[in-house]
Backbone as CSV, one residue per row, in Angstrom:
resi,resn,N_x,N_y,N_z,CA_x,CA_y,CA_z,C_x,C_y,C_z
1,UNK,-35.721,-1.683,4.014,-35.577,-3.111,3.811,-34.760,-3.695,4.966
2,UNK,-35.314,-4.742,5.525,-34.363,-5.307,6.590,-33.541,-6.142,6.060
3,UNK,-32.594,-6.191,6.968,-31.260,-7.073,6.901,-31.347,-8.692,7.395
4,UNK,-31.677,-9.373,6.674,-31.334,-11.054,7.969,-30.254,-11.392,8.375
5,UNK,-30.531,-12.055,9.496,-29.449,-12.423,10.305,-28.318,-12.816,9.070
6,UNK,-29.085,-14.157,8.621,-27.980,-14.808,7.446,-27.279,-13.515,6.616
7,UNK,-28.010,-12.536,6.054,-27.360,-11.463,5.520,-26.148,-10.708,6.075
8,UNK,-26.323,-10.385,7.748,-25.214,-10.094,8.334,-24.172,-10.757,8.836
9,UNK,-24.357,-12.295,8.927,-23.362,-13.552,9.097,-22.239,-13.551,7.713
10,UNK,-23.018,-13.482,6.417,-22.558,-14.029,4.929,-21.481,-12.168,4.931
11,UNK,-21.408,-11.284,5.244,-21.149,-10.154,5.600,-19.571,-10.077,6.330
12,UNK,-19.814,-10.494,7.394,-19.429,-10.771,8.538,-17.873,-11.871,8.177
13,UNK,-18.733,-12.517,7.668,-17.301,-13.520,7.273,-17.032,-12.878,6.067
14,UNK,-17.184,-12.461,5.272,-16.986,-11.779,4.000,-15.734,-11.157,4.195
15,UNK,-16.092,-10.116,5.694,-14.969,-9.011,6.099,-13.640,-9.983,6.627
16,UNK,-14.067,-10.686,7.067,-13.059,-11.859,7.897,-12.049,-12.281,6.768
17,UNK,-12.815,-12.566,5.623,-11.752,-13.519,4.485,-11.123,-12.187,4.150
18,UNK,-11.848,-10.871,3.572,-10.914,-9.647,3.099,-9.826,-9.429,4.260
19,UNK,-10.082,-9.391,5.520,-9.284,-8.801,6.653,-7.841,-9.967,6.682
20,UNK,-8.099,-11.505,6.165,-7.132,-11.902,6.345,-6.441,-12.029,4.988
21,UNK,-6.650,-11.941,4.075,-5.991,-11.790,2.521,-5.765,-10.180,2.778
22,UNK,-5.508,-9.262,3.201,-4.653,-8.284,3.387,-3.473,-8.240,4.298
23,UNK,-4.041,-9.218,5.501,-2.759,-9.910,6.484,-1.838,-10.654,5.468
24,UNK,-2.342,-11.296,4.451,-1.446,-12.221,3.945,-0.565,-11.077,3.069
25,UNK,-1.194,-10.520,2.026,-0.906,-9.212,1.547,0.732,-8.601,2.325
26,UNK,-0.086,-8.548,3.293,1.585,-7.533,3.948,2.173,-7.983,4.522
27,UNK,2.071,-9.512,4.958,3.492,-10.318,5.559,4.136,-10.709,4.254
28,UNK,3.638,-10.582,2.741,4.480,-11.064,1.779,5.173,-9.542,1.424
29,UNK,4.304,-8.557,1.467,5.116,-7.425,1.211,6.611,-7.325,2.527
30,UNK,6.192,-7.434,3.579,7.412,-7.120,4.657,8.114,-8.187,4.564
31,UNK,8.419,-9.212,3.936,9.015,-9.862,3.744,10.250,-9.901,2.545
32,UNK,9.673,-8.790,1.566,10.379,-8.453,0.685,11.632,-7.576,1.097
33,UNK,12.945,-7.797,0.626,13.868,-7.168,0.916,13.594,-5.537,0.863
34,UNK,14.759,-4.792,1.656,13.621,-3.177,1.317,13.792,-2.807,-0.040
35,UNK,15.438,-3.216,-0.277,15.545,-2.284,-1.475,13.923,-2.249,-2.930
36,UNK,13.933,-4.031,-2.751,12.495,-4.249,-3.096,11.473,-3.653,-2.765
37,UNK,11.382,-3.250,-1.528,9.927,-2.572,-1.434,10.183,-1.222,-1.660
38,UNK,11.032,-0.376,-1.442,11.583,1.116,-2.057,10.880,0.929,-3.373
39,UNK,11.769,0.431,-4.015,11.837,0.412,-5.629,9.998,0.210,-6.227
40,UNK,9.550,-1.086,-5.512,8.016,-0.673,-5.436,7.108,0.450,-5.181
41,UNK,7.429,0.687,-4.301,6.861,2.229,-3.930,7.392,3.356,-5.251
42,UNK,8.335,3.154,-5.270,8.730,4.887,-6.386,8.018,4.416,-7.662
43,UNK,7.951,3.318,-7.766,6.776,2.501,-9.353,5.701,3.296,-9.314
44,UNK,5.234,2.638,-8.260,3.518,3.068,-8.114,3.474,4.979,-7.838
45,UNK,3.988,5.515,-7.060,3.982,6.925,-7.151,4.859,7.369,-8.335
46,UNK,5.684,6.946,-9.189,5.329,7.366,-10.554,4.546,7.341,-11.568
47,UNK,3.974,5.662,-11.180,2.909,5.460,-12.123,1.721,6.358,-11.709
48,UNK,1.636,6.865,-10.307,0.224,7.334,-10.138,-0.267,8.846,-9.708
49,UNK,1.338,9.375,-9.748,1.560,10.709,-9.777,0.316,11.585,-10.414
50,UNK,0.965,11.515,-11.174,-0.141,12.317,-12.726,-1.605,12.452,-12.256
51,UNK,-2.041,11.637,-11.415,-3.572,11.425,-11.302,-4.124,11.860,-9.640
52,UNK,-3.007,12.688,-8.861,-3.177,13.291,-8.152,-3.097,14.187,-8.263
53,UNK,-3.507,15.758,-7.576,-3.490,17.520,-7.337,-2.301,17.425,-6.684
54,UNK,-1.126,17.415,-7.306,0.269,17.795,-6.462,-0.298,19.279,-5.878
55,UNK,-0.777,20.080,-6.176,-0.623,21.382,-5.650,-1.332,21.064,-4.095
56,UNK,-1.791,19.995,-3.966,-2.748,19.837,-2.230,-2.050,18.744,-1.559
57,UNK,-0.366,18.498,-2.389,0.098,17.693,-1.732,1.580,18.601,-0.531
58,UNK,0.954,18.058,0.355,2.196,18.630,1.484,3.385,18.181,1.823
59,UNK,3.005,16.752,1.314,4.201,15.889,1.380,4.785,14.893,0.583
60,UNK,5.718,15.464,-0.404,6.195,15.057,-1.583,7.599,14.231,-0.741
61,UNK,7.181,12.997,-1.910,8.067,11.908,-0.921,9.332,11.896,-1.509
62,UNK,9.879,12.625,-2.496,10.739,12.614,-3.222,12.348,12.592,-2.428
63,UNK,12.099,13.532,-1.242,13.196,13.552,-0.112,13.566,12.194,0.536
64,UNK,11.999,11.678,0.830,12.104,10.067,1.581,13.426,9.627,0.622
65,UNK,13.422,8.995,-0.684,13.764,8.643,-1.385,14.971,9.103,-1.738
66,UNK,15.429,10.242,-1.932,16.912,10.588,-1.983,17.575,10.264,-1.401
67,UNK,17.230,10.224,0.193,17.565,9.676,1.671,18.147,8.055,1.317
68,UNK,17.154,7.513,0.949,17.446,6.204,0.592,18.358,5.956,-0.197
69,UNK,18.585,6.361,-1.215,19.693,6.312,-2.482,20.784,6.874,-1.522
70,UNK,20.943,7.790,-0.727,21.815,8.238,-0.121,22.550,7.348,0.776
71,UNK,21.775,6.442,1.449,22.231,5.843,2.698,22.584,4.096,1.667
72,UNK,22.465,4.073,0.499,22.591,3.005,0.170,21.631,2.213,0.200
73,UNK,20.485,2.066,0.520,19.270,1.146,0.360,18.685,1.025,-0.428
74,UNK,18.712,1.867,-1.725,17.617,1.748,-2.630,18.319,2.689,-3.670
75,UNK,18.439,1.405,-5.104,19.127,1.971,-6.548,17.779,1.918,-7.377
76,UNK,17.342,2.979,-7.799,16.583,2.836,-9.295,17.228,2.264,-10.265
């Protein structure tokens, strides 16, 4: 089945609007204080732990994170 032009234009900008609502995405995330974005991060890899093969994981971020509590940047 071919593609029309219009098909690859409507496409095309499609990627454009996703590519810039992820720009927007992460200038609101880097904008967040860190301790905020720490504390985000250990959410979501607790919440999403469980549903990965820890055994094929090489790099358990759990150290990142001690580090942090350590140096003062980030209280659970």
């Amino acid at each position: 089945m071919a593609v029309s032009d219009r098909d690859r234009e409507y496409m095309r900008r499609l990627g454009e609007l996703k590519a810039e609502s992820h720009r927007e995405a992460q200038e609101r995330h880097l904008a967040l204080p860190i301790e905020e974005r720490l504390r985000r991060s250990w959410e979501l890899y607790l919440r999403f732990r469980s549903t990965v093969d820890q055994s094929a994981r090489e790099d358990d971020p759990s150290p990142f994170y001690d580090r942090a509590r350590a140096l003062g940047l980030y209280r659970p």
